[in-house]
C-alpha positions in Angstrom: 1.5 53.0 -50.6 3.8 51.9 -47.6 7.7 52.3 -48.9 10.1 50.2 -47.7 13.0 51.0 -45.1 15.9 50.2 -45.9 16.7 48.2 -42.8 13.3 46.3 -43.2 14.1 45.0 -46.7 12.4 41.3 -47.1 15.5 38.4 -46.5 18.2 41.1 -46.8 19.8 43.3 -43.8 20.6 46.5 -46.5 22.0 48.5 -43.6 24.7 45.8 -42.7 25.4 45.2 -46.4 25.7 48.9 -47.0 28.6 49.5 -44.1 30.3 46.8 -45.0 30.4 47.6 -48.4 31.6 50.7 -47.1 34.0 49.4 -44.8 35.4 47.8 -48.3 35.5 51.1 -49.9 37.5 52.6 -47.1 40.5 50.2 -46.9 40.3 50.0 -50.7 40.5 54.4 -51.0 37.4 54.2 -53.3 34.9 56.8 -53.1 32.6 55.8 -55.1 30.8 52.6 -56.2 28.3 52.8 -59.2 26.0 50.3 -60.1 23.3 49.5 -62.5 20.3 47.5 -62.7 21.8 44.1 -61.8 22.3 41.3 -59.3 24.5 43.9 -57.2 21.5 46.3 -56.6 19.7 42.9 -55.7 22.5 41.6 -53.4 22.1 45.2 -51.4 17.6 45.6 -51.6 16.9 42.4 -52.4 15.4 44.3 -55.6 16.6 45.5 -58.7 15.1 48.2 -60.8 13.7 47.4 -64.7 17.1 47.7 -66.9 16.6 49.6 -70.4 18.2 51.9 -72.1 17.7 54.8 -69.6 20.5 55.7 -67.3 19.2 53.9 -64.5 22.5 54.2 -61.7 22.6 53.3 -58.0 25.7 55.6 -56.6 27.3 55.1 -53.6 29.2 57.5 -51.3 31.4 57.1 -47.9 27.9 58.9 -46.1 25.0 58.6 -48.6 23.6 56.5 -51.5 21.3 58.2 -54.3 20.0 56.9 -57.4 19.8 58.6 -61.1 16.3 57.2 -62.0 14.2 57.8 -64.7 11.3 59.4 -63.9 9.1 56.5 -65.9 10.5 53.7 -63.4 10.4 56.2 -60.2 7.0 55.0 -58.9 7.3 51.6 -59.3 11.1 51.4 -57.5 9.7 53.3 -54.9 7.8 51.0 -53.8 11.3 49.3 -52.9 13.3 51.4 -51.1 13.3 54.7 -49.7 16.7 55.6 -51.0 16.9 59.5 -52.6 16.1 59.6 -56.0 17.7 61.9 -58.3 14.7 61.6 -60.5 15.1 62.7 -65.0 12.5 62.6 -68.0 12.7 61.7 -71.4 12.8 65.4 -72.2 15.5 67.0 -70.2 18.4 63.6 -70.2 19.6 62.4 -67.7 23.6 64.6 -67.0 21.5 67.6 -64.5 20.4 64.6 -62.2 23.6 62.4 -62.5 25.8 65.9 -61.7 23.4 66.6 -58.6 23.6 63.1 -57.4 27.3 62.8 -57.6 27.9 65.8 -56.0 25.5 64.9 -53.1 27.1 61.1 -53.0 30.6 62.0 -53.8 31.7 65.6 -54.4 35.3 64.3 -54.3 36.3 61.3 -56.3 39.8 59.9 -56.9 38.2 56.3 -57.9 35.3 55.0 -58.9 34.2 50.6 -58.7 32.4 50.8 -61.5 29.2 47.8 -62.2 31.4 45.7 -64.9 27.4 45.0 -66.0 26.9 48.5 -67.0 25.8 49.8 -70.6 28.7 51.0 -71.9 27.3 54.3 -73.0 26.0 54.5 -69.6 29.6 54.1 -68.2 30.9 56.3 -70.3 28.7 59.2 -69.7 29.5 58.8 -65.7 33.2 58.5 -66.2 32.9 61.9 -68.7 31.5 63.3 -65.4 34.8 62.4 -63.4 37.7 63.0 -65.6 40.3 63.1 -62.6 39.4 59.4 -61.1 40.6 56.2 -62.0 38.2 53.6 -61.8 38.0 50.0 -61.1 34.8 47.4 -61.5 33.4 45.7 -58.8 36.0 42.8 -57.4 37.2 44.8 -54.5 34.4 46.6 -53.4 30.8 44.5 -54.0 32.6 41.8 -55.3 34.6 40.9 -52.3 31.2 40.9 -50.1 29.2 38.8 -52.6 31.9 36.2 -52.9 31.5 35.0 -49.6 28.2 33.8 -48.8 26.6 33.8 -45.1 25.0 31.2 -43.1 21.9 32.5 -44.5 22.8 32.5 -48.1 24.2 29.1 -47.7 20.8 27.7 -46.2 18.9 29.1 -49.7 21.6 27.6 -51.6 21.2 24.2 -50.0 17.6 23.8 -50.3 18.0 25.2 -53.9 20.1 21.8 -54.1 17.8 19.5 -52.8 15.4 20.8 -54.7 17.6 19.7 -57.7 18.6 16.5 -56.5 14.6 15.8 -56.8 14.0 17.3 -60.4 17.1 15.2 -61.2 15.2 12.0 -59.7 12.1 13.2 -62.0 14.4 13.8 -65.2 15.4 10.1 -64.6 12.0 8.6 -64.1 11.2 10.2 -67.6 14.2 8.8 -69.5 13.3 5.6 -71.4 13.4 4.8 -74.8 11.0 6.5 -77.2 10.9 9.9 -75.0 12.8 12.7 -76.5 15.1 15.3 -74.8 12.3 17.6 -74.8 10.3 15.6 -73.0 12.5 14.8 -70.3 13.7 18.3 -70.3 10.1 19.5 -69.7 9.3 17.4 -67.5 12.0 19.1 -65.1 10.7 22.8 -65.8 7.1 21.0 -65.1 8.9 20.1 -61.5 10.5 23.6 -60.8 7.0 25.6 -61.6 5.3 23.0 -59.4 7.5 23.1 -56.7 7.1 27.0 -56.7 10.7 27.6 -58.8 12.1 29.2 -61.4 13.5 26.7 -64.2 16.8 28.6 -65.2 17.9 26.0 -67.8 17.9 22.3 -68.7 20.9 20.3 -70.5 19.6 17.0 -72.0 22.0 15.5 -73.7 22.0 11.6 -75.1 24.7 10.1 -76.6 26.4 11.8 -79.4 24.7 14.8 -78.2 26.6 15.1 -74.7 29.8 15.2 -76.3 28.5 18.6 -76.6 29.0 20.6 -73.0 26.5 23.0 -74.1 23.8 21.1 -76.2 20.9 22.7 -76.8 18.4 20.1 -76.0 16.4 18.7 -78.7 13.8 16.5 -80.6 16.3 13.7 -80.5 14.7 10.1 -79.7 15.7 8.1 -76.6 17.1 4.5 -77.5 18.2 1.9 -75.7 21.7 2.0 -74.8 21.8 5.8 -74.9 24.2 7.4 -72.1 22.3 10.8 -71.1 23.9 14.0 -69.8 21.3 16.1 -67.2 22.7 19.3 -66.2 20.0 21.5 -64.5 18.9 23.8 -62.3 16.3 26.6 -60.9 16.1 29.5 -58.5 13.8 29.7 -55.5 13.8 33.2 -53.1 16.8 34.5 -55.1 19.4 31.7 -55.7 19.9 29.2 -58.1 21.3 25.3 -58.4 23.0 23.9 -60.9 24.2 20.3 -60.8 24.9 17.6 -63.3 24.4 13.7 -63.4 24.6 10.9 -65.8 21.5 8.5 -67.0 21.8 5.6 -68.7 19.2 3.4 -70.9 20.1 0.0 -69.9 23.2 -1.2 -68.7 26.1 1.2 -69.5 28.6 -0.6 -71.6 32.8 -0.9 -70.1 33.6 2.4 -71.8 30.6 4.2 -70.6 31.9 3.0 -67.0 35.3 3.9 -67.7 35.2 7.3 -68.7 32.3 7.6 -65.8 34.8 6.5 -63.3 37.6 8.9 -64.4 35.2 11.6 -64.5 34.2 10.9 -60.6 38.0 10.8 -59.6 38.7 14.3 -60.8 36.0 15.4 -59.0 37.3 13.4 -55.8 40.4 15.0 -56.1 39.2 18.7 -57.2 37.2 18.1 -53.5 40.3 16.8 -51.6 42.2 20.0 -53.1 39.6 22.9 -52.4 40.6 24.3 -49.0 41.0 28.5 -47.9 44.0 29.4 -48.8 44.5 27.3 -52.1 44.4 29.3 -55.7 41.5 28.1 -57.7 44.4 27.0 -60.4 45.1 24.1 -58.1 41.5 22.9 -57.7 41.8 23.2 -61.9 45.0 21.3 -62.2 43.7 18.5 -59.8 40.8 17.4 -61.6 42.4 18.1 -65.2 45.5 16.0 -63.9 43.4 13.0 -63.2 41.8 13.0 -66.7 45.1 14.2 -68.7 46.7 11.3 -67.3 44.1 8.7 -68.6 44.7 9.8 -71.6 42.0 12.1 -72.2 43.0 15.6 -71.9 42.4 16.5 -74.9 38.5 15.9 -74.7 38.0 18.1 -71.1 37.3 21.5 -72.4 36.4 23.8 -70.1 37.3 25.1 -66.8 36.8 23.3 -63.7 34.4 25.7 -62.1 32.2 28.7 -61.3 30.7 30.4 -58.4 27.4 30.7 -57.6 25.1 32.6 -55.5 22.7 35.4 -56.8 23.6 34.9 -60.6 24.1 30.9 -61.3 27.8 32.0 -62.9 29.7 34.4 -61.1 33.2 34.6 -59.5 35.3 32.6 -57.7 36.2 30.7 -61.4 38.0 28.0 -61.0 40.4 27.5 -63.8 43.9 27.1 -65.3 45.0 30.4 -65.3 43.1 32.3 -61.8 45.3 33.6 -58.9 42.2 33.6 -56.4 43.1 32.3 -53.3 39.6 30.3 -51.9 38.3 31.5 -48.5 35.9 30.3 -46.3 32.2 30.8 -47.4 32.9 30.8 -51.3 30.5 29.2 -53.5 31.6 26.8 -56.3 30.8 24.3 -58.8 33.1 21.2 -59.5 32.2 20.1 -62.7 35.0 18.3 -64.7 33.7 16.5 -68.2 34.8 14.5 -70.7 33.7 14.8 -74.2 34.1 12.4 -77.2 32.9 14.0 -80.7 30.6 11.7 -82.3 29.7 8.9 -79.2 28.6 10.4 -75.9 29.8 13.1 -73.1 30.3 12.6 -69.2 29.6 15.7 -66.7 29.7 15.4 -62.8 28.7 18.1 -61.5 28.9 19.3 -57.7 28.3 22.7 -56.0 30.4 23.3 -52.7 30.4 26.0 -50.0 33.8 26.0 -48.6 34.5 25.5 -44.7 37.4 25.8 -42.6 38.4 22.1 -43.1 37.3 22.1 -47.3 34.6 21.7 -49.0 30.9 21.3 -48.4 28.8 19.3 -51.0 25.1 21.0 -51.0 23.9 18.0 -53.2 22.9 14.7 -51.5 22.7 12.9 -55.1 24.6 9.7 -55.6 27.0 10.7 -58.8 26.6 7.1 -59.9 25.1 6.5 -63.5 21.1 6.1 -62.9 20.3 3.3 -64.8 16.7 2.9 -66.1 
């Protein structure tokens, strides 16, 4: 079996991510960053090892890089990578190979970035082994790479988008009355699986059962008349989408348009806000303004935004409270809602990758209601 170098990784340049990454740790004074199994290992290898409850840790030094692996999972990661394994079984536990792989990797450590994903007993037991070092998690060392995408990373996140755009077109060519949200629902996974996807999740939401952000789709009958929420998305060569649109059974009535239309210019101003050098709390405030101001405030209840890259949640956030100044090459979802308990929900949902002059939109989907 023919192990893989690190520098010939399939879709990811490991060398160039590890010096950069070290290049973070540098001007941060971290010596250390540990991670375990979790997008982070798959930002770097483009793999990520089987998580259980064996200390399972990825360390990394200024120099050199070594993993605590359990000696169950050794073969099978191997097959991945040719970084040095610091291998432990069942029998013995796993502090001998953490204490030889530390002290290979890092034999002096003032601060750790610590893998906010970590078991916490895990964590523990690696911090036990430091008692001098502060530690950190991952924003300023992993963090700060994977929060700006590349050129490449934004090409996989645009056809991840279009991809979307077309199981949207699907989810509305199966809404009509007598279908259930079920139906419609797997008829989008249907269109992922074909299309050689992932589905991720599905949102399908009618009516009364939008005014829920997170509805767990369900048996409910489609009617005539029915205002649907379809928030979606799927992953294809390692990133997701994740958009949101609105279909209507018949002709949406004058408060269906309304709330539609104040909906759509929150999300015209949250895009005419996102620029580098703008908090995320601005981008927030801009779309909440618009709604708060027509009177509906009170019914949009949830931040603004996430990122998005590897994992189809992850930072920049964009809400009320964040300090984080938006650079070029972040990934973000726009996605203000209004909610009214009892009749029906509207979501607009777009994803952005931010340029010099603002924000581009990956989707090419009209945000107008579909009606059917």
């Amino acid at each position: 079996m023919r192990v893989k170098a690190l520098g010939e990784i399939m879709g990811v340049n490991t060398q160039a991510r590890l010096a950069a990454l070290r290049a973070q740790m540098k001007s941060e004074n971290i010596e250390l960053v540990a991670l375990g199994p979790s997008s982070h290992i798959q930002y770097l290898l483009d793999y990520t090892p089987y998580p259980d409850e064996r200390m399972c840790l990825l360390l990394i030094g200024a120099k050199h890089e070594a993993f605590v692996m359990p000696a169950l999972n050794a073969d099978a990661v191997r097959a991945h990578t040719d970084i040095e394994f610091f291998k432990w079984a069942d029998a013995e536990g796993p502090t001998a190979a953490l204490k030889a792989a530390l002290s290979k990797v890092a034999p002096e450590i003032n601060k750790v970035s610590l893998d906010e994903t970590m078991r916490a007993d895990i964590a523990l037991a690696l911090l036990q082994e430091m008692p001098q070092a502060t530690h950190c998690f991952t924003e300023p060392t992993i963090g700060a790479l994977r929060v700006r995408k590349s050129e490449e990373e934004f090409e996989k996140l645009k056809m991840n988008a279009l991809l979307a755009d077309r199981a949207q077109e699907v989810a509305a060519k199966t809404i009509r009355a007598g279908a259930t949200e079920h139906e419609v629902a797997e008829a989008i996974k249907n269109f992922f699986i074909a299309e050689g996807a992932t589905p991720i999740f599905d949102i399908v939401g009618a009516s009364e059962n939008g005014a829920f952000p997170h509805h767990h789709t369900s048996d409910r009958v489609l009617k005539d008349g029915d205002l649907i929420v379809v928030d979606l998305g799927g992953t294809k060569e390692g990133y997701p989408s994740d958009i949101t649109r609105m279909v209507s059974i018949g002709e949406p009535t004058a408060k269906h348009k309304k709330i539609h239309g104040i909906v759509e210019k929150a999300v015209q101003a949250a895009l005419a806000t996102a620029k580098p050098g703008v908090k995320a709390s601005e981008v927030d405030a801009a779309a909440r303004n618009v709604i708060t101001e027509a009177g509906y405030g009170e019914f949009f209840t949830h931040r603004t935004g996430h990122g998005l890259g590897i994992e189809i949640h992850e930072p920049p956030y964009i809400t009320a409270t964040s300090d984080v100044v938006l650079d070029e090459g972040m990934v973000f979802s726009i996605e203000p809602g209004i909610y009214l308990p009892q009749e029906f929900g509207v979501r607009l949902e777009e994803i952005v990758y931010l340029r010099a002059n603002g924000p581009e939109v990956l989707s090419e989907r009209s945000r107008e209601i579909a009606v059917v």
